[in-house]
C-alpha positions in Angstrom: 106.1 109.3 52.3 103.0 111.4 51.9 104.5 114.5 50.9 104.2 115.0 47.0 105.8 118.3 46.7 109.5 119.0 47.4 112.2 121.7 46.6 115.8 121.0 45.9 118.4 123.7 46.0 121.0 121.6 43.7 123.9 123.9 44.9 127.5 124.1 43.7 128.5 123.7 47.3 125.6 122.3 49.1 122.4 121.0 48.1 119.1 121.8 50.9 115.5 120.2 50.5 112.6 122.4 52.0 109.4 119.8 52.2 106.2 122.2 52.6 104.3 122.7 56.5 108.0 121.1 57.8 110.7 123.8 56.4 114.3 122.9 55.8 115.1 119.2 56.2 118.3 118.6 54.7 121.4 121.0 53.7 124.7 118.7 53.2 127.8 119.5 50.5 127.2 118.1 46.9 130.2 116.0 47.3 130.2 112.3 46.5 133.1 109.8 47.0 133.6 107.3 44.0 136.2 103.9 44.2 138.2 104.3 41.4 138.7 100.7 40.4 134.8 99.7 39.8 133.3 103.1 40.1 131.4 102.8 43.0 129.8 105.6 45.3 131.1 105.0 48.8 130.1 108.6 50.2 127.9 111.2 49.7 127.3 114.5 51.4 129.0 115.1 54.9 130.9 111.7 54.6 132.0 112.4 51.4 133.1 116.4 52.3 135.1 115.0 55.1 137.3 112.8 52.5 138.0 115.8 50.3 141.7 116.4 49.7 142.3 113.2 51.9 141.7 110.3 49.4 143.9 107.8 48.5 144.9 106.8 44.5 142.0 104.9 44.3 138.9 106.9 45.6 137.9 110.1 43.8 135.9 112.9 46.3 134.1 115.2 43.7 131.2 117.7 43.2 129.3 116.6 40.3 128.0 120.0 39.7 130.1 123.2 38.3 129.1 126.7 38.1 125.8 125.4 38.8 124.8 123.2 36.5 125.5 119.2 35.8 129.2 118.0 35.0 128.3 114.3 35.4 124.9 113.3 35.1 125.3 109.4 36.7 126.9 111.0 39.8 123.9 114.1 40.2 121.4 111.3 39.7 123.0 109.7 42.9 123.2 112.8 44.6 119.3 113.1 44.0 118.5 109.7 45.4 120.7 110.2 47.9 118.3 113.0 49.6 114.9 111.9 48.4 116.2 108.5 50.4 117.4 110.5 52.9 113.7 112.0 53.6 111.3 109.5 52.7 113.2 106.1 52.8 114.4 103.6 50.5 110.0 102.6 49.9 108.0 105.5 48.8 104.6 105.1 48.1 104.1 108.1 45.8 106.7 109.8 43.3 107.3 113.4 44.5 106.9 116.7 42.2 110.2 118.3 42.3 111.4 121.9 42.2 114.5 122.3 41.5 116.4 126.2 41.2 118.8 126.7 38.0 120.7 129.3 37.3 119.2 132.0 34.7 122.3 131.5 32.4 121.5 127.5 32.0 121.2 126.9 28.3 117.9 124.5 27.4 120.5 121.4 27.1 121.5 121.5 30.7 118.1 122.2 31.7 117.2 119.1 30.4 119.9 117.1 31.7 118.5 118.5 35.5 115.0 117.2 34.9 116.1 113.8 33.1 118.3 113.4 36.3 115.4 114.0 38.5 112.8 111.8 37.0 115.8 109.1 36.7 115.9 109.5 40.3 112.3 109.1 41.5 110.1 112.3 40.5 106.9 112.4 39.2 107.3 115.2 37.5 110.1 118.4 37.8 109.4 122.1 37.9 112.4 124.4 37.4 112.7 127.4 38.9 115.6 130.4 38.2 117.8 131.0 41.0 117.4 134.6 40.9 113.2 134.3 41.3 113.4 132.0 44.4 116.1 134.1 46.0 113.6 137.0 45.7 110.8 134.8 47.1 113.0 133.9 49.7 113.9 137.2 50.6 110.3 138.3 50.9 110.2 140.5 48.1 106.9 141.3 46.7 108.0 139.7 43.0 104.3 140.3 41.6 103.6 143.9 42.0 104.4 146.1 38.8 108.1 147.6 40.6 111.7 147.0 39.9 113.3 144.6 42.3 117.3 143.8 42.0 118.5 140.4 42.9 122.2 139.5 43.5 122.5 135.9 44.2 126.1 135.4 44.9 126.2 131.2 45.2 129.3 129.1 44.9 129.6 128.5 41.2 127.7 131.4 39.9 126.3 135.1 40.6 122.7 135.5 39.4 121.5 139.1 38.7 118.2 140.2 37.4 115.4 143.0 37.8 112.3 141.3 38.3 108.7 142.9 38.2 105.2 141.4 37.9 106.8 137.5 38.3 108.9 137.7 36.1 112.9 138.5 35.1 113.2 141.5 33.2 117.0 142.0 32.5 119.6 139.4 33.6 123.0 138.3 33.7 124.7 135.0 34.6 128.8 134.8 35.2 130.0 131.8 36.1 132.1 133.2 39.2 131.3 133.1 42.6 132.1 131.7 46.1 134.6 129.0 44.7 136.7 131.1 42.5 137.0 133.8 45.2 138.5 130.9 47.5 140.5 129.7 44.5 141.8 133.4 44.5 143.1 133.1 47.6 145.2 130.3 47.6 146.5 131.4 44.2 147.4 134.9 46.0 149.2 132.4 49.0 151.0 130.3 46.6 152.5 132.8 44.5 153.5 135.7 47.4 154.0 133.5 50.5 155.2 130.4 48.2 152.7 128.1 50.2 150.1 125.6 48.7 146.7 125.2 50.8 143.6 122.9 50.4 140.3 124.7 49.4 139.1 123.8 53.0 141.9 126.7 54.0 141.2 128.6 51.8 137.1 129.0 52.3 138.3 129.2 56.4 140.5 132.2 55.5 137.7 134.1 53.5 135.5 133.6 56.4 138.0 134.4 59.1 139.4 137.7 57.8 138.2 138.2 54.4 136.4 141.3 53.2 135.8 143.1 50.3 136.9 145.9 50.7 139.9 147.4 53.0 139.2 147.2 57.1 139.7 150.3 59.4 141.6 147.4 61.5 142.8 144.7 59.5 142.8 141.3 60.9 145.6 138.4 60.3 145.5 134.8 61.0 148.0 131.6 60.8 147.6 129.3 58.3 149.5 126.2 57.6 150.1 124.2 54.1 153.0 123.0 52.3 155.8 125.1 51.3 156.2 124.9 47.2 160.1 125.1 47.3 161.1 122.4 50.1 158.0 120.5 50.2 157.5 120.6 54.1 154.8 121.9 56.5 155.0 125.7 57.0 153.2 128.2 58.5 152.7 131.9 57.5 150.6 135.0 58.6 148.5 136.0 56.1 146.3 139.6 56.5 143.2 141.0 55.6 144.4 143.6 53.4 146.1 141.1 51.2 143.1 138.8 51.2 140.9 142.1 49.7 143.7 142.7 46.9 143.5 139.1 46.1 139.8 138.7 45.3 139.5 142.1 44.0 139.8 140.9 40.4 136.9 138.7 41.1 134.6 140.7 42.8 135.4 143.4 39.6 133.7 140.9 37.4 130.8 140.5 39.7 130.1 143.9 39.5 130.7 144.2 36.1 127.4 141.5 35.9 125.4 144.1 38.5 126.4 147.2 36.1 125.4 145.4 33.1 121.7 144.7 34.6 121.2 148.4 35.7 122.5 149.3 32.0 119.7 147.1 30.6 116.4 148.1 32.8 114.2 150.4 31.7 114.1 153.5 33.2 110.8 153.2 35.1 111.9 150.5 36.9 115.2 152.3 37.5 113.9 154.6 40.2 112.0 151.4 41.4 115.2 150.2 42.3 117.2 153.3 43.3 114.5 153.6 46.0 114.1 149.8 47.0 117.9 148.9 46.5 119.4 145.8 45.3 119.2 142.5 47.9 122.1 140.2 48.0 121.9 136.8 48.3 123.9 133.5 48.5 126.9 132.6 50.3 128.8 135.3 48.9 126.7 138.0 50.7 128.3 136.8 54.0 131.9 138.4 52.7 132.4 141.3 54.8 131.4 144.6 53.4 130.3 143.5 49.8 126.8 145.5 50.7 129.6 148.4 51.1 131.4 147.5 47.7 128.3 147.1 45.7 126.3 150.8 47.2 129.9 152.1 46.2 130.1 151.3 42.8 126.7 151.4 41.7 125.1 154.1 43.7 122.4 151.9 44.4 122.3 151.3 48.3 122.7 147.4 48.8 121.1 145.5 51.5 121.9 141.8 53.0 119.0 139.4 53.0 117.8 137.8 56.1 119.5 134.0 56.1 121.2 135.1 52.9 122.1 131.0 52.3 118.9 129.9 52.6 116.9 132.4 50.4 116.8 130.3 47.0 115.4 127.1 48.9 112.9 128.6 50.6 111.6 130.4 48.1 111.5 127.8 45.8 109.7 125.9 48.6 107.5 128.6 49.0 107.0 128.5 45.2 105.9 124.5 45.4 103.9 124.8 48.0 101.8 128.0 46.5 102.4 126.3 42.8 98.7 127.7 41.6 100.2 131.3 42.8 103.8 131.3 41.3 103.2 129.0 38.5 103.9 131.8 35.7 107.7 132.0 37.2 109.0 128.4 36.9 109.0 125.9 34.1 107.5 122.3 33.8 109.0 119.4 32.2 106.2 118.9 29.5 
C-alpha cells in the first residue's frame, strides 16, 4: 500500500477509514467477538455485529470503546489491524500516518492509550484530531476565518459541543450521552410500562422508525416483539411515538444542557457570529426527527442538519490529513 496518510473515525458504534484522492473506504460497527475459554477474536465488525445478543456462554460480542474512548486496549488494537488489513493487506510496504478523531472531553491518559494502540497496530506516526473540529471540517464550515461557528456532534457514546473560530475550539463541553443511552432509554421506558425486555438492536430500530424529539402532529406506532418480564414468553406490544419522545426526553435535556453551557461561555462577539450562522448538528443523533426543532426551541439559536450528518467527523478528519500543512494548528502529534 502506497497510501501513507489515513483517517480513522474510532466511533462508539462504527468505526469509517477515509484514505485521501479515494474517499470513504470502510464504515463497519466497533464490535469484536472474543471465545471465552482462550480469549480469542473470532469476529470483528459486520460478523461480529450480527452475533450481538446471540452468543452462546462461551463467546463474548463487545464494543471495546465506551463513550468514545478506549475500554480495553488489546481488543481496540485488534479493531485497528483489523481495518488497516482490511485496506492495505496483511504486507504493507510503508507504515501509514494516522488520524484518528477524539472526543474534546478525552483526558491526556486516554489520549495516549489511542495513539499507543495505533502505533501498536502498524502506524508510523498518529495525529489526533477533536471530534468537534473535524465535524466542522466535514460540514464545510469555514473553521479559520475570525467568526463563531457552533458544533453539535451528537455520536453514539458522546455529544461534542464547542464554538470554534480561527482553527481553533473556543468554549467546549463534553457529556458522555448520546445515541446509545437514548436507545437504552427506550427499552428502559418498554420494560418498565409495557413490562417487555428488548435487545438494543430493537431498540436503535424503534428510535429510527418512529422516534422524535419532540411531539408529532401525527404520531406514528409500530409492533415490537421481546420477552415479557413476568411470564418469560415472546410478546408483542404497540408501542407509539408520543411515548418514545417522553422517554428520551430526560436525555435529550442533558444534551441541551451541554449546548446552553457553550453559549453561556462564548464571548459575546462571537455570539452574534452564531446567532446569525446557527449551530450545525452532527453525528448519528442529528438523524432523530425534529432535534433541529428541539435545539432552535430552546436556545433561540436556529439549528441546521449537516449534509451526511454521519459522515462529517471522517471526512473532515480526512480532509485534515490530506491538507495536514493547512490544518496542522487543529490536531495534535504523538511527539
Amino acid at each position: 500500500m502506497f497510501n501513507k496518510r489515513i483517517a480513522i473515525d474510532l466511533g462508539t458504534a462504527n468505526t469509517r477509514v477515509y484514505i485521501p484522492k479515494k474517499g470513504l473506504v470502510a464504515n463497519e460497527p466497533s464490535v469484536v467477538a472474543i471465545s471465552v475459554d482462550d480469549n480469542r477474536i473470532l469476529a470483528i465488525g459486520n460478523d461480529a455485529k450480527e452475533m450481538l445478543g446471540r452468543t452462546p456462554d462461551t463467546i463474548v460480542a463487545s464494543k471495546p470503546l465506551r463513550n468514545g474512548v478506549i475500554a480495553n486496549y488489546r481488543i481496540t488494537e485488534a479493531l485497528l489491524k483489523y481495518f488497516l488489513n482490511k485496506i492495505s493487506g496483511h504486507i504493507r510496504l510503508t507504515r501509514p500516518e494516522l488520524m484518528i478523531s477524539v472526543p474534546t472531553g478525552i483526558t491526556s491518559t486516554e489520549r495516549r492509550a489511542v495513539i499507543d494502540a495505533a502505533t501498536a497496530a502498524g502506524a508510523k506516526k498518529v495525529y489526533i484530531i477533536r471530534a468537534p473540529v473535524a465535524a466542522a471540517i466535514g460540514a464545510n464550515v469555514p473553521i479559520a476565518a475570525p467568526a463563531g461557528n457552533l458544533i453539535v456532534d451528537i455520536g453514539e457514546g458522546t455529544t461534542e459541543v464547542a464554538i470554534i473560530s480561527l482553527g481553533g475550539i473556543v468554549a467546549e463541553s463534553s457529556v458522555r450521552i448520546g445515541g446509545g443511552r437514548i436507545s437504552s432509554a427506550i427499552a428502559e421506558h418498554i420494560r418498565k410500562r409495557h413490562g417487555l425486555v428488548i435487545g438494543v438492536q430493537t431498540s436503535e430500530e424503534i428510535k429510527k422508525k418512529i422516534g422524535s424529539a419532540t411531539a408529532l402532529d401525527q404520531p406514528k406506532t409500530m409492533q415490537v416483539r421481546g420477552r415479557d418480564v413476568v411470564g418469560g414468553l415472546p410478546k408483542t406490544i404497540e408501542v407509539t411515538s408520543t411515548e418514545v419522545t417522553s422517554a428520551i426526553k430526560e436525555r435529550l435535556d442533558e444534551i441541551l444542557l451541554a449546548v446552553k453551557a457553550v453559549l453561556e461561555q462564548t464571548p459575546p462577539e462571537l455570539s452574534s457570529d452564531i446567532i446569525d450562522r446557527g449551530m450545525i448538528i452532527t453525528g448519528g443523533g442529528a438523524l432523530l426527527r425534529n432535534i433541529d426543532k428541539l435545539m432552535t426551541k430552546v436556545t433561540g439559536v436556529p439549528a441546521y442538519i449537516a449534509e451526511d450528518p454521519m459522515l462529517c467527523v471522517i471526512k473532515g478528519a480526512g480532509t485534515a490529513v490530506e491538507h495536514l500543512d493547512e490544518y496542522i494548528r487543529s490536531v495534535v502529534t504523538n511527539k
